[in-house]
N, C-alpha and C positions, 0 to 999 in steps of 0.2 A: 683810501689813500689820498685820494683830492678831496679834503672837506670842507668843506663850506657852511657851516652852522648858521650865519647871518650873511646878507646881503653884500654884495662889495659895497664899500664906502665911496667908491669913485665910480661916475656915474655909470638731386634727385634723376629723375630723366626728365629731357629735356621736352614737350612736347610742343607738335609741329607747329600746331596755331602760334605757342609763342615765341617760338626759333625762327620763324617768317617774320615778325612783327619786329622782332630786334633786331633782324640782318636790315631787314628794312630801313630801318633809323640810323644805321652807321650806311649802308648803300648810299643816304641822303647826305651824309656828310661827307662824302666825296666831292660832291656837289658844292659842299660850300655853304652848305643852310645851316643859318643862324638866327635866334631872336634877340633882339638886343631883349634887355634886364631894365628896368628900373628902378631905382635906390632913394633912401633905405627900403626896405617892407614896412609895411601895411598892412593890418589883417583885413583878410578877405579871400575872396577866391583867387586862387594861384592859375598861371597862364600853363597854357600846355608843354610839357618836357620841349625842347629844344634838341634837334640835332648837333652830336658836336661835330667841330672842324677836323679836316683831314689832318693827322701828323700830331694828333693829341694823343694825350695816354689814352684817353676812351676810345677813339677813332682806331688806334695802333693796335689796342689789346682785345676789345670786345667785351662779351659776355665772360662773365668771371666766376670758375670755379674750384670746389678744393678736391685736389688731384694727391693724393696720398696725407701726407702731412704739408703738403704745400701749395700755394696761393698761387691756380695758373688763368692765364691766358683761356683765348679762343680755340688756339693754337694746339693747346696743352703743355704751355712754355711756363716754367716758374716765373712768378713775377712778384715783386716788391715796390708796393705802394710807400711814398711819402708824402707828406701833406702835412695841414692843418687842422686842427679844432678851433669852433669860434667858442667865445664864451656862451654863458645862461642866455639865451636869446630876448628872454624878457626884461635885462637888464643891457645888453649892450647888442641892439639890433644894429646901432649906428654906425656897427665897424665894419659889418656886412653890407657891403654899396657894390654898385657897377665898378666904381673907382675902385678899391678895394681887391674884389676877386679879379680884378683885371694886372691887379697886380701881381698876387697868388698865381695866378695861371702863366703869367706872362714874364715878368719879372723874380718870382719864386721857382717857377717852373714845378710846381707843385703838381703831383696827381691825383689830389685826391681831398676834399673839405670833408670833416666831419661836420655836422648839425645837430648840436646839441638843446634839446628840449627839454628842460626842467620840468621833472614832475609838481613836486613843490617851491618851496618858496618864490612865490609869485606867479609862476608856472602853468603848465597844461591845465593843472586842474583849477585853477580860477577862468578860465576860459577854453575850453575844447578845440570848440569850433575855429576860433582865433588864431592858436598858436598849432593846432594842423596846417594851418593857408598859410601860417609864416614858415614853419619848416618846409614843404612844399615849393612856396617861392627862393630858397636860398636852394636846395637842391635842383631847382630849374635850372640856376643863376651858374650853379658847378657845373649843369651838365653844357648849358651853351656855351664855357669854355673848354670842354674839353674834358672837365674833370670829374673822377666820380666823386658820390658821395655815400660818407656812412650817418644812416638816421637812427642817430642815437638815443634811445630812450634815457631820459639824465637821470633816474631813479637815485635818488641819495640817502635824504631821511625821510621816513623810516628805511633801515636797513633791508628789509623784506621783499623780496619783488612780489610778492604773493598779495601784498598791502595793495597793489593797486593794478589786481590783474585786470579786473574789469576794465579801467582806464586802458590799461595797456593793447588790449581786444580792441578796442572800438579806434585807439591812433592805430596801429599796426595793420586794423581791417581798411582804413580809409588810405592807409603810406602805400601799401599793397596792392589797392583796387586802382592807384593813381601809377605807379610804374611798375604792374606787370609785365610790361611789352616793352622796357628801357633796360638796357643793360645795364646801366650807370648806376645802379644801386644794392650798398650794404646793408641789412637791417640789424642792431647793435639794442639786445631786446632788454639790458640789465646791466647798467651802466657801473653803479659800483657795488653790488652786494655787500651788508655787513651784518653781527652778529648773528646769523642766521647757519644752518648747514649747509653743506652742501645736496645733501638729497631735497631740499626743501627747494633748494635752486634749481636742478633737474626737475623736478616735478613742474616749476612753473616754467619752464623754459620747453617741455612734452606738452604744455598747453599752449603754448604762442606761437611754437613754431608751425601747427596745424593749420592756425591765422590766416598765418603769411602763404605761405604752403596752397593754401584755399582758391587763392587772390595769383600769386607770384609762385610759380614752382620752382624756378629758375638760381631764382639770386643769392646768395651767402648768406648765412647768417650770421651773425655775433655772438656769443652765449658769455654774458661774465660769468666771473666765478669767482669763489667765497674771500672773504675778509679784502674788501677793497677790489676785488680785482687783483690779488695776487697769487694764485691757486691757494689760498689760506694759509701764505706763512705769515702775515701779519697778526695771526689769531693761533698760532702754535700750530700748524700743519703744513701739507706740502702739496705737491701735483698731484702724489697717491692715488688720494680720494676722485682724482677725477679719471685718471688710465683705468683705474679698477671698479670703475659705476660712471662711463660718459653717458651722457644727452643718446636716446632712442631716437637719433635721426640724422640724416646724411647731407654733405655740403656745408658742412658746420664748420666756426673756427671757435675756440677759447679765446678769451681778453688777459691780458696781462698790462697792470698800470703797475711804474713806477717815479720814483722823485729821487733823481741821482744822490742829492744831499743828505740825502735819511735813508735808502734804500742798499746796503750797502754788498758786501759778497755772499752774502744767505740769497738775496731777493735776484742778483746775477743769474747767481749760479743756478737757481732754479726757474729762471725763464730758460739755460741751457738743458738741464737738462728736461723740461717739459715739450720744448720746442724737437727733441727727441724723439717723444712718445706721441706728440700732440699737435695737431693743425693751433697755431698759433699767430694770432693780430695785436698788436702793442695798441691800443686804440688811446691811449692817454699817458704821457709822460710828459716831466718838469727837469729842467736842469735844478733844481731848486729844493728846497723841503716838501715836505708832502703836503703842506697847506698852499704850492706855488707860488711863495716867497720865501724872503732873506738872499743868502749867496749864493752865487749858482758854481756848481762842480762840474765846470767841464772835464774835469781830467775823468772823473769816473762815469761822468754822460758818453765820451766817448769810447767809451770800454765795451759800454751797452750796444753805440750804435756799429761799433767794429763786430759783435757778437750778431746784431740782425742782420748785418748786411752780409757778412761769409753766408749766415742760413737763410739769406733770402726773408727777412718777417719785416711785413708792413708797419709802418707806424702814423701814428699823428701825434704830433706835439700840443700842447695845454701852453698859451691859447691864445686867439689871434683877436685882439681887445687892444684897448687903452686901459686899463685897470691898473692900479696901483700899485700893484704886489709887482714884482722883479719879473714872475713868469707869464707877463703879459707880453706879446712883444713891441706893439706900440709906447711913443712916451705918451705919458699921458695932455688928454686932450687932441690929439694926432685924430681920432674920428671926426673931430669937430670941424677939420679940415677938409683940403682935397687934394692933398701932396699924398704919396701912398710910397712908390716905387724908392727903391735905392734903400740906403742905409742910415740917410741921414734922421728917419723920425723915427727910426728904432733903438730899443732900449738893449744893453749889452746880449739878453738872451735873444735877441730877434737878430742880432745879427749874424751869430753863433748859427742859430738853427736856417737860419734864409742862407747860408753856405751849405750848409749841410744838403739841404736841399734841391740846391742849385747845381752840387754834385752828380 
């Protein structure tokens, strides 16, 4: 659904060892322990998680898991994330600063960044080691304010997550070995699936999730699913295929991406009715077309977010950049800067979704 062919043009049960370690880290942030961040990233080695501050979503909520069909608490309280996604990080690391997520956290009131890591174009696989320490650093960067984050695996083209399980193995074993003991994180194993099936997807998703599982027993996982990320009605199908053959494993959510402008009452209705049957995380949506440009459709974006918020389902918005397209929400050029906060360098969907948010 979010495609991206060419570059932008603008620049379980819970155990004790790890149930000690993450009371641990929110006990600290009672305290008031913070590390400042340094901006932008840098590949290299990322600095150690950071406790967050008292009176954050992470601080307030804890460790987070899926409690029937729904996204709870420590507590075992429903709870709904909103937040941001940044762009392809190998193309707009610059929007991601101290300044920046200090606005996110502060001024957005956001709970939650996702960190999207392109498999291709330009991506992980031209550098492993690289753009692990930069996802790593931008997840540090969420959790010293407070926020969690979802580590997205950006898989796009090829459509197949199978295409690059191997890759997948070795980020996910390194994302995993780095915040086992942090509550503050999502693991998001299959960004957008396409042409592919759905048992092809389960299959790879019965091998990633053992990874993480390995490393992290704790934390949620993400599982996309077919044709985009839309339970496959973009490709002539529905939820069906996944009530009637889910993922062999527990603490799981599905992804559901949509672009209000293209996405119209087929693509609604069936995040209602799967958000029914199914633990469900909105991990990427556009006021916009499904490329996150042209017009943007508030009237039917808010249809969406009146439907996740009665059901309580997380989201993050596509995407917190200077990029050209509309569903950026900087004007472009605004990274270049060091003004962040407020409305005035945002583009009409930024200031759209920075309310929403702020709600």
């Amino acid at each position: 659904m979010h495609q991206r062919p060419t570059p932008p043009t603008a620049p379980t049960v819970t155990t004790g060892r790890h149930r000690m370690a993450r009371k641990a880290l929110l006990a600290a942030s009672a305290l008031g322990v913070v590390t400042a961040l340094m901006a932008p990233v840098r590949a290299g080695a990322a600095p150690a998680p950071a406790a967050p501050t008292a009176a954050t979503p992470l601080a307030a909520n804890g460790q987070l898991s899926v409690c029937g069909r729904q996204l709870c608490n420590a507590s075992g309280q429903a709870v709904a994330l909103n937040g941001m996604s940044t762009h392809g990080t190998q193309w707009y690391a610059q929007c991601v600063t101290d300044g920046s997520l200090d606005a996110l956290a502060q001024d957005w009131r956001s709970d939650v960044l996702r960190v999207s890591t392109y498999v291709q174009e330009g991506g992980y696989e031209t550098d492993p080691a690289g753009f692990t320490a930069r996802a790593q650093k931008f997840v540090d960067a969420a959790h010293a304010r407070g926020m969690y984050a979802v580590i997205d695996w950006h898989m796009l083209t090829p459509g197949d997550p199978n295409a690059n399980l191997a890759r997948a193995k070795t980020f996910f074993t390194a994302m995993a070995k780095k915040y086992k003991n942090h509550p503050g994180v999502l693991y998001e194993i299959a960004n957008e699936p396409s042409g592919v099936s759905w048992s092809a997807i389960k299959s790879y998703a019965e091998q990633i999730i053992p990874v993480i599982r390995a490393e992290d027993p704790d934390a949620v996982v993400l599982v996309g699913t077919r044709a985009w990320s839309s339970f496959g009605v973009s490709e002539g199908s529905d939820e069906s295929e996944v009530v009637n053959n889910p993922v062999n494993a527990s603490n799981i959510m599905y992804t559901f991406h949509f672009y209000a402008a293209s996405h119209r009452e087929e693509y609604l209705n069936t995040l209602d009715r799967a958000s029914d049957r199914l633990p469900v995380f909105v991990t990427e949506f556009g006021t916009q077309n499904y490329a996150g440009e042209g017009a943007n459709d508030f009237t039917m974006s808010q249809r969406y977010l009146d439907l996740m918020k009665r059901k309580k389902i997380s989201w993050t918005n596509w995407n917190y950049s200077d990029d050209h397209r509309s569903g950026a929400v900087f004007k472009t050029g605004t990274c270049n800067g060091s003004t962040w906060a407020g409305t005035g360098v945002l583009k009409e969907a930024g200031v759209w979704i920075r309310d929403r948010i702020r709600q």
